[in-house]
Structure formats: C-alpha cells, structure tokens
C-alpha positions as CSV (number, residue, x, y, z in Angstrom):
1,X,84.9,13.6,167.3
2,X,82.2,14.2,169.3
3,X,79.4,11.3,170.8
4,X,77.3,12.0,167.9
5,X,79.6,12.5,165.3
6,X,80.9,8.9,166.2
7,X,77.3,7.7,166.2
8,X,77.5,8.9,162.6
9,X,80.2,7.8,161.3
10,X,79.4,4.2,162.8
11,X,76.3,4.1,161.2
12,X,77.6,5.4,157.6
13,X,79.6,2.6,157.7
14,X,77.3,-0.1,158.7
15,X,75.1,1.2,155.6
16,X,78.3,1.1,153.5
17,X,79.6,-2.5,154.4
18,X,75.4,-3.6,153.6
19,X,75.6,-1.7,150.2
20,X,78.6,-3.7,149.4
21,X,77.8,-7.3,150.6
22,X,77.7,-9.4,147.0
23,X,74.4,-10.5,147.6
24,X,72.6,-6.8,148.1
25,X,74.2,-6.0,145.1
26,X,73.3,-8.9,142.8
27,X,69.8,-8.3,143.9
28,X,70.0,-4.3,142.9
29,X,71.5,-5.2,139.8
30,X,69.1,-7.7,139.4
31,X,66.1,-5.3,139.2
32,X,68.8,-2.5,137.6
33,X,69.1,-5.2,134.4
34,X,65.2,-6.0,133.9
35,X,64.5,-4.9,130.3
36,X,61.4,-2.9,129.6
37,X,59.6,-1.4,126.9
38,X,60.3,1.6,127.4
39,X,63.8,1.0,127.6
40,X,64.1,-0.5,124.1
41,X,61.9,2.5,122.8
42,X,63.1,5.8,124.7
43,X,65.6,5.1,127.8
44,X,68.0,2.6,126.4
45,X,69.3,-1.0,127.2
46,X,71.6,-1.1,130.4
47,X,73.2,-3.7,132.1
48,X,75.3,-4.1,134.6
49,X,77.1,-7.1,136.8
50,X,79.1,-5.3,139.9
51,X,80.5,-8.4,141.4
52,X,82.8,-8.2,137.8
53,X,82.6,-4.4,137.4
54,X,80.9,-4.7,133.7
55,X,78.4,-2.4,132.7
56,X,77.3,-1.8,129.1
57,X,74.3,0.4,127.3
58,X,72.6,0.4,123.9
59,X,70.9,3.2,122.4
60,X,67.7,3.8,122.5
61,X,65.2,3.2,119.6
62,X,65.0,6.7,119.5
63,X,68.2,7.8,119.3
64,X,68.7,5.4,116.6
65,X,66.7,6.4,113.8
66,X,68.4,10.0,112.7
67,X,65.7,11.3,110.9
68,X,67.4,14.8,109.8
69,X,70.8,12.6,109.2
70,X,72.8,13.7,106.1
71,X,70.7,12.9,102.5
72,X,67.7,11.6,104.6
73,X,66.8,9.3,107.2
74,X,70.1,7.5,108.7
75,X,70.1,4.8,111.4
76,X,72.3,4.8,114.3
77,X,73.9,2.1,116.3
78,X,75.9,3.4,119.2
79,X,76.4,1.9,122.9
80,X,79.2,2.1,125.6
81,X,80.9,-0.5,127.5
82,X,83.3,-0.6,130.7
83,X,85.0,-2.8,132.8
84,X,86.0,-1.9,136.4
85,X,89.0,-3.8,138.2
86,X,88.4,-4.3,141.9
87,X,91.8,-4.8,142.4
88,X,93.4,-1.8,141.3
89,X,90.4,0.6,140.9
90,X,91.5,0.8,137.2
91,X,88.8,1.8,134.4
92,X,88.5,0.5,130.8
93,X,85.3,2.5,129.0
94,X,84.9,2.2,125.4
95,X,82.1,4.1,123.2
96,X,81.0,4.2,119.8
97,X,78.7,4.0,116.8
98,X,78.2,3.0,113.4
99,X,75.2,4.9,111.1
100,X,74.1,4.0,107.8
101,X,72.2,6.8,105.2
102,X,70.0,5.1,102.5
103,X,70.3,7.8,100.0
104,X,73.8,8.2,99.9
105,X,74.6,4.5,100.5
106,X,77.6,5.7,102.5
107,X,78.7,3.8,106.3
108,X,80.0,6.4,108.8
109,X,80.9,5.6,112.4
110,X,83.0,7.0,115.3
111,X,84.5,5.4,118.4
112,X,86.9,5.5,121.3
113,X,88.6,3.5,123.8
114,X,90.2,4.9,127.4
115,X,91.8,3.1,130.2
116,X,92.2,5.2,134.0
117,X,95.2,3.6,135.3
118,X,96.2,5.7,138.1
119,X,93.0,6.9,140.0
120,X,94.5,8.9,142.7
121,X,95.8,11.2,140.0
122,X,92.3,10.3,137.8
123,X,95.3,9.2,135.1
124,X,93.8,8.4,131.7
125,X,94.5,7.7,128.4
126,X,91.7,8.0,125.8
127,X,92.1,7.0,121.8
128,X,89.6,8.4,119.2
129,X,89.0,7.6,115.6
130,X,86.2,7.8,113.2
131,X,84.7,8.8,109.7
132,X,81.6,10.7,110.3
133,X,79.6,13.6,109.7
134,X,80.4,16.1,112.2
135,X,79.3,19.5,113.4
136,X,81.2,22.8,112.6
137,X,79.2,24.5,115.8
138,X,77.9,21.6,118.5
139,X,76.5,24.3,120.5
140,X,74.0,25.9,117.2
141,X,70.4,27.3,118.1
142,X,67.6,25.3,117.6
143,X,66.9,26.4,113.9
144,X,70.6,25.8,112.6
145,X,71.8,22.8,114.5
146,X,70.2,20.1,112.0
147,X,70.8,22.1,109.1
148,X,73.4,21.2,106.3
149,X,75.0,24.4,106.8
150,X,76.5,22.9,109.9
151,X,77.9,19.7,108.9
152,X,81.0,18.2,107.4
153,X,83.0,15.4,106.8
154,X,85.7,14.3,109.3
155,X,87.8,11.4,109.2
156,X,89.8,12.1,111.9
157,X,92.2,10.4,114.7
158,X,93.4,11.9,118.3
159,X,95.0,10.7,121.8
160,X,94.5,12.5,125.0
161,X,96.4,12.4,127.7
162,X,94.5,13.6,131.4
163,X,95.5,13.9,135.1
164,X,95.5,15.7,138.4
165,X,98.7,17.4,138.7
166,X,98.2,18.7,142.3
167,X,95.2,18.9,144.5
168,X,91.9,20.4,142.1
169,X,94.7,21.3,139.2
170,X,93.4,19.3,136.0
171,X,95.7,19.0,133.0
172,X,94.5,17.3,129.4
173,X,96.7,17.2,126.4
174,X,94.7,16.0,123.3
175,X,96.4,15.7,120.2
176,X,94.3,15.7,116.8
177,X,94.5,15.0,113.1
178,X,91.6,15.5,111.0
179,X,90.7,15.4,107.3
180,X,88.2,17.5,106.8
181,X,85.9,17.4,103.6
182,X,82.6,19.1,102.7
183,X,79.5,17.7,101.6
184,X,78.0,19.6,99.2
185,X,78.9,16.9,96.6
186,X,76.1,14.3,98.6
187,X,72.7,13.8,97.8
188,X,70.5,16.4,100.1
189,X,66.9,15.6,100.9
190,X,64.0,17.3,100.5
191,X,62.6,17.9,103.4
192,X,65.5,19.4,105.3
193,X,65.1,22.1,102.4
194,X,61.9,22.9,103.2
195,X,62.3,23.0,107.5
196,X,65.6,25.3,107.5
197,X,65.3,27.1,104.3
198,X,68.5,29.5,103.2
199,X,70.5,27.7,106.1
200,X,70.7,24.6,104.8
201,X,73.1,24.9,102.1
202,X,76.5,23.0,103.0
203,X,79.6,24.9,103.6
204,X,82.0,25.2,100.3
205,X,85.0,25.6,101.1
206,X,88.4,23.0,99.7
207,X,88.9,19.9,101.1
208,X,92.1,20.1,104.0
209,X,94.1,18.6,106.5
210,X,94.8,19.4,109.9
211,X,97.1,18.7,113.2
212,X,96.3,20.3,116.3
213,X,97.3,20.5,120.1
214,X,94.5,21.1,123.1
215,X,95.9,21.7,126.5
216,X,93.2,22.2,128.8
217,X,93.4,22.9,132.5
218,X,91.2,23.2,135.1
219,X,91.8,24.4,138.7
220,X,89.4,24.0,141.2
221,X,90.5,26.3,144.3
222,X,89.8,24.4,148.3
223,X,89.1,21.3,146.4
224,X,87.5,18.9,149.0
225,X,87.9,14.7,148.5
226,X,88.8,11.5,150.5
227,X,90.2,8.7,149.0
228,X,88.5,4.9,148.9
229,X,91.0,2.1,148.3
230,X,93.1,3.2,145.3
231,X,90.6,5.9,144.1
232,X,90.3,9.1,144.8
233,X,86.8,10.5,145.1
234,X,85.8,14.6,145.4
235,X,83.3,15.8,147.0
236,X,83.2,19.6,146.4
237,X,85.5,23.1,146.1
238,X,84.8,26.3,147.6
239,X,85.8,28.9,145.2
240,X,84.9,29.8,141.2
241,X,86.6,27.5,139.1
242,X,89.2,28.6,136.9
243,X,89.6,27.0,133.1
244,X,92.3,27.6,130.6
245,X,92.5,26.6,127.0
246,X,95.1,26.6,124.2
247,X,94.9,25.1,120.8
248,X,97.9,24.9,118.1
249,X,97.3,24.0,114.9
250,X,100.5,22.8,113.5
251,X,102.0,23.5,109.7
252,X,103.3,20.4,107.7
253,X,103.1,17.8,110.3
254,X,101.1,15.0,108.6
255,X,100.5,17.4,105.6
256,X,98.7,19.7,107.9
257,X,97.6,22.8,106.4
258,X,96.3,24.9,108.9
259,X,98.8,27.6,111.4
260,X,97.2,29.2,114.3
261,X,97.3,29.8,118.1
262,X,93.8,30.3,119.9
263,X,93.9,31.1,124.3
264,X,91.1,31.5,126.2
265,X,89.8,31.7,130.0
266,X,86.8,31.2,131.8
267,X,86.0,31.7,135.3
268,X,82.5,30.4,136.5
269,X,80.7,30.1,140.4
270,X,77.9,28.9,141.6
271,X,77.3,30.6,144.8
272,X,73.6,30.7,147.3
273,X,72.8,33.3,149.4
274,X,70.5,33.1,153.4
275,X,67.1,33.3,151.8
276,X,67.8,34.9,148.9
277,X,68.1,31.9,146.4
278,X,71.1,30.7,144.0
279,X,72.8,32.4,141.2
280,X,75.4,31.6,139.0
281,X,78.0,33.5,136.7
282,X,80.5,33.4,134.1
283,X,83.1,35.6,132.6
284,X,85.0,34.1,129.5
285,X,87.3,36.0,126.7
286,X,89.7,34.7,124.4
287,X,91.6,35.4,121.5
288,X,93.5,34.2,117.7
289,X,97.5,35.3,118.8
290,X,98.1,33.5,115.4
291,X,96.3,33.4,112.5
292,X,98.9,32.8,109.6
293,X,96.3,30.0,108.5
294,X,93.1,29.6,109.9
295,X,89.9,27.9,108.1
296,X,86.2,28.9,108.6
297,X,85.8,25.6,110.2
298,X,88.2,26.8,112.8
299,X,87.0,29.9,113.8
300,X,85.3,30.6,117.7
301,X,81.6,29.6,117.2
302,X,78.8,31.0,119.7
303,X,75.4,29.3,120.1
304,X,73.0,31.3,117.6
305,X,69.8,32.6,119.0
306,X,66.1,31.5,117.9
307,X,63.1,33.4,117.9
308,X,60.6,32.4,120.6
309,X,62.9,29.7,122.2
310,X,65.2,30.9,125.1
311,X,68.0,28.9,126.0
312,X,70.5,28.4,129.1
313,X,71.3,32.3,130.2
314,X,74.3,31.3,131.1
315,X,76.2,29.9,127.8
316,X,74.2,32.0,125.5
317,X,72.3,34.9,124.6
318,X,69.6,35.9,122.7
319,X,70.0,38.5,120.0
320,X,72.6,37.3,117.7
321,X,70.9,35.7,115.0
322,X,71.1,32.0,114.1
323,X,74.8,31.9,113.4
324,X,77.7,33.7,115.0
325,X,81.3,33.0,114.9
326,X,84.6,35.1,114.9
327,X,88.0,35.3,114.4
328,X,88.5,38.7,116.3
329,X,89.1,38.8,120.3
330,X,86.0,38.6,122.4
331,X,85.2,38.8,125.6
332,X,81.5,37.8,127.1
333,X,79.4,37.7,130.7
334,X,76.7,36.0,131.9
335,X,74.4,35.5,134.8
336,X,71.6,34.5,136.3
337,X,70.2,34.4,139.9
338,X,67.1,32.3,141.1
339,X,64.7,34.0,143.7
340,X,63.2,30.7,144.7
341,X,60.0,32.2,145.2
342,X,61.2,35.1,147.4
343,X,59.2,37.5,145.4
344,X,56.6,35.8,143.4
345,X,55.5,33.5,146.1
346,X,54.3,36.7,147.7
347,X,52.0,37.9,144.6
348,X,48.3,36.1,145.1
349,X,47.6,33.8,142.4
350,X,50.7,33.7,141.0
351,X,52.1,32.0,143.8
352,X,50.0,29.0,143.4
C-alpha cells in the first residue's frame, strides 16, 4: 500500500474501533429508541439495545387500521423482532401479525421465524405458517390490488432452506403446502363495491390443496466482499446478475391436487455511463413444461396497468389492462436510462 492508502486504512479503523466502543453506541441507541409521535402514528416503534444485539419494531398506526381489509375495516397487529449473537455472528429474526375484521368476526394472522447459523455461507433456515387473506397477484396495478378479485384464503405452512454455495452463487429451496379457499362465501362491504366496480367480485373457483417446491438461485458474477469476524459482508459485483427459478407442484403428497413444472430466467444490470447518466435493463422469459394440473391461482401474473398512473418501467408496462396473467410461454424486456440532466438541463426554463 502506498503512504496514503495506509493513512487511510489507519484512519477507517480508528473511526471503526470509536463506532464500536459500548458507550458510543449506548448513546446512539439511546437517541435511536426515543419514541415520538410520529413514530406511533406513521414511522413505527423501534428499538434497539446493541450491547445485546436485540432490536424489535411495531407497526405503525397506519399500517394498522386496514381500511380496504376483507368485509370492511380490519385492524392489524404486526412487528418483527431479532436477536444477534456477538459470539458467533448468528441471527434469530422472527416476524408476524395477527388482524381482526368486524364484519366477518373472523381472526387471521401470519408469521415466521429464521435463524442464520453459518454467516460465511449466509446459511439460514426460515419457518412460515399462517391463516390469512392473501393475494393471488402481489404485484396488481393500483386499481385491482385492493380489490376482492385478488384475494383468497390461505392457510398454509413452508420451510426454506438458503445459502451461498460458492462465491456470488445463491441457492434457496422453499418447500410449501397451502390450502387454498375462496371468499366469495364472506360478508363484502359496500364501499369496496363502489371504488373498484366489476373487479371486485371474488374469484370462484373449488376449494384445493397444494405442495410445491421453489429452488431459486441467484449468481452474481465478480462478486466483491471481505469478511468481519465470522460474517461475511459484500460490497458489490461487476457484471448483470443472473436469476433462475423453478417451481413443482407435487400430486398426492399431503393430498395435493395440483401437477405442474414452471422455469424461468431473468437477467438484469445496472450499468452508468462518463457523463451520460445511468440506465438499467431486464430481460426475463419463462415457461409451464408441465401443466397436467394447474389452477388459476397458479398461473404467471404481470402487474396490470392503470390509466393516468405510470409505474416502475422496469417491472411493468403500461398497456395491458388491469389484469394480465398466462399460462402460455412468455418472454418480456425492459429498460430505462436516466440523462441526469444532460439534455434538459440545457433547455431555459426547464432546467430550473
């Protein structure tokens, strides 16, 4: 290293070794844990005690009350906690919520608990399990994605299993059992009628079960990191990232009812050109192999498009109507560059 590069690097670790003296950080965490009102009302509670690695949140008021929840207003109860173990770097996180709909008179909740035990390898196991009112597309336009039309019952169960397998190769195996039911049998509300209009009739279709495999894997090419005690931390890769998926749903196991094999890959970049400004793109395409037995509820959703309202270029478009899905093979592009003013900045007026 050269004079100044040592300079540096003494320096980085002077501020380091501060950061971490107990008493710095009881003070930070001191002003980190002060409750306000406007933590209460929009921002949420959170606290946190790094001297015993425990940090917890509460929802917001906000987020609580669910005024276009299922049959009406619904209130929601949901926080996170985790504990961190200084002398092993492991993570335990846990997450949930419980909601409660007046004019159904029904209790629904959802939560999950994961523990990273080998953080050189990011090594985790994560258990699921809930009753709840889920989405059939998570990613709807605007005008759908409160609407009836888009919800269903899950009671459900799953364990996934994640890790590094080699230097910016990621590898998740999730394994899922749902029960899925519709809710046209509930109690609707009025005024959901009247904001989404034709859209807001539930989905009929018969009540069924299903087991499915996700493998997921992720490879990030001239993947950068160092590593910190037992943990591994990444700071960067230089090349578009590369993402795989395949889902199985299995026949018979658990009284499953569903059969079919779904792949898909995406490649994405973020890239900035000298003076030019930033883009980023995306090519993704995938495909049903197997469809023996596939439900609606299944099928490959794509964010809808609504009228006057443009959303992220790059995971959507805006000309297919408020709800798209498919069965069929598909393959999509997207991208978007930012000038940063290159051009505009040189029109008068407009450039202030």
């Amino acid at each position: 290293l050269t004079s100044l590069e040592l300079k540096y690097k003494v320096e980085c670790d002077s501020l380091q070794k501060r950061y971490d003296d107990p008493k710095i950080q009881a003070k930070a965490d001191s002003a980190f844990n002060k409750i306000t009102f406007w933590d209460v009302t929009l921002s949420g509670v959170a606290w946190r005690n790094r001297a015993k690695g425990t940090a917890y949140y509460i929802n917001p008021l906000i987020a609580q009350a669910n005024v276009f929840g299922i049959g009406g207003y619904r209130h929601k109860f949901g926080g996170s906690f985790s504990q961190y173990f200084k002398s092993n770097d492991f993570v335990l996180d846990t997450d949930g919520y419980i909601d409660y709909g007046f004019a159904n008179k029904d209790v629904r909740g959802k939560g999950g608990i994961g523990l990273t035990y080998y953080p050189k390898k990011f090594v985790r196991t994560y258990i699921r399990f809930g009753d709840y009112y889920d989405m059939i597309n998570t990613f709807s336009s605007f005008s759908t994605v409160f609407s009836r039309s888009n919800y269903v019952r899950a009671k459900m169960y799953s364990i996934e299993q994640r890790m590094e397998v080699v230097n910016g190769l990621y590898a998740s195996l999730t394994f899922e059992f749902c029960d899925q039911i519709p809710i046209n049998n509930l109690v609707q509300d009025g005024l959901s009628d009247q904001l989404f209009g034709d859209v807001n009739n539930p989905v009929e279709f018969q009540r069924y079960k299903k087991s499915e495999f996700n493998l997921n894997i992720q490879w990030r090419p001239g993947q950068t990191y160092y590593f910190k005690k037992n943990r591994k931390v990444v700071t960067g890769f230089k090349y578009p990232e590369f993402k795989f998926n395949y889902r199985k749903g299995v026949p018979k196991m658990f009284g499953s009812e569903v059969n079919f094999d779904y792949i898909e890959l995406k490649i994405h970049d973020d890239y900035q050109l000298p003076r030019l400004g930033t883009g980023s793109w995306t090519v993704q395409g995938g495909a049903f192999v197997n469809k023996t037995n596939l439900r609606l509820l299944e099928y490959k959703y794509f964010r809808g498009s609504d009228p006057f309202f443009f959303s992220d270029p790059t995971k959507s478009f805006q000309l297919l109507g408020p709800v798209f899905s498919t069965t069929h093979p598909y393959l999509r592009a997207n991208y978007i560059h930012h000038f940063n003013g290159l051009i505009l900045n040189k029109i008068p007026l407009i450039n202030r």
